[in-house]
C-alpha positions in Angstrom: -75.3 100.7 55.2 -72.1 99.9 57.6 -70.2 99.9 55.1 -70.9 103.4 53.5 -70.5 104.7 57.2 -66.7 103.2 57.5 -66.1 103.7 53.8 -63.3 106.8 53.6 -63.7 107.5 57.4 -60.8 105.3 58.3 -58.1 107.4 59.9 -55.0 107.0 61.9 -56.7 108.6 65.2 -60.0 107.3 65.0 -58.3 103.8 64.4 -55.9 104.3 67.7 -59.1 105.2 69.8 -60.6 102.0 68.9 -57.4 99.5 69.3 -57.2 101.3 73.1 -60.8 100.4 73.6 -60.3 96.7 72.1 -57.3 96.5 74.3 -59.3 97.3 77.1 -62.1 95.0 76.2 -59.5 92.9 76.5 -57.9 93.2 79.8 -61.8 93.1 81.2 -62.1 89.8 79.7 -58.8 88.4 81.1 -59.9 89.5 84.7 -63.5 87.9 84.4 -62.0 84.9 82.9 -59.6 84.9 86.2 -56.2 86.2 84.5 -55.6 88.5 87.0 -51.9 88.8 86.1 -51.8 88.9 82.7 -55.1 91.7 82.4 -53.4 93.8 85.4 -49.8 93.5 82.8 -51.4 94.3 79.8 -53.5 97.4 81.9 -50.1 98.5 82.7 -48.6 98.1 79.5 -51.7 100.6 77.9 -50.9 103.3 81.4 -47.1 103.2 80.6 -48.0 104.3 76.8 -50.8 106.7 77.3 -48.6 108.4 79.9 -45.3 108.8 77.5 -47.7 109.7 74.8 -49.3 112.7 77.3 -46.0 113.7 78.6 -44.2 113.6 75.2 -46.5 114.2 72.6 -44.7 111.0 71.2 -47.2 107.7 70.2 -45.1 104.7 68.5 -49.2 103.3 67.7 -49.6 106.9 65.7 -46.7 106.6 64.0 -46.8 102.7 63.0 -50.9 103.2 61.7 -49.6 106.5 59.8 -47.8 103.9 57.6 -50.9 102.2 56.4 -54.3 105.0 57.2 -54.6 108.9 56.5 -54.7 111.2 59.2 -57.9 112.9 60.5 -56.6 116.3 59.9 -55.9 115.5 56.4 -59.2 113.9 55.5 -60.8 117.1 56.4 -58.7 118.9 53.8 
């Protein structure tokens, strides 16, 4: 069944949205695990590109997973 829900719905933006919350899933377990530095880095690191991707309209993570996946907009052509 899990796979007939993922099968074709693999796109670039649904794919960004969960790399941001695996990256963040991340950062909560460096800071439980006592990494303070390297979580609060890697939070900054995810700020600094959500912030140029807001103000520019620009992603470099869109762009690289537009090489490999479809876009959403396309799929629902």
């Amino acid at each position: 069944m899990s796979q007939k829900i993922l099968e074709g719905s693999m796109c670039v933006e649904k794919l960004q949205k969960i790399l941001l919350a695996s990256t963040l899933g991340i950062v909560m377990m460096l800071v439980a695990s006592g990494s303070i530095k390297a979580g609060f880095l890697l939070q900054l690191i995810v700020m600094i590109v959500l912030i140029a991707s807001g103000l520019t309209g620009f992603c470099y993570i869109t762009k690289v997973l537009r090489t490999a996946f479809p876009s959403c907009k396309e799929d629902k052509k």
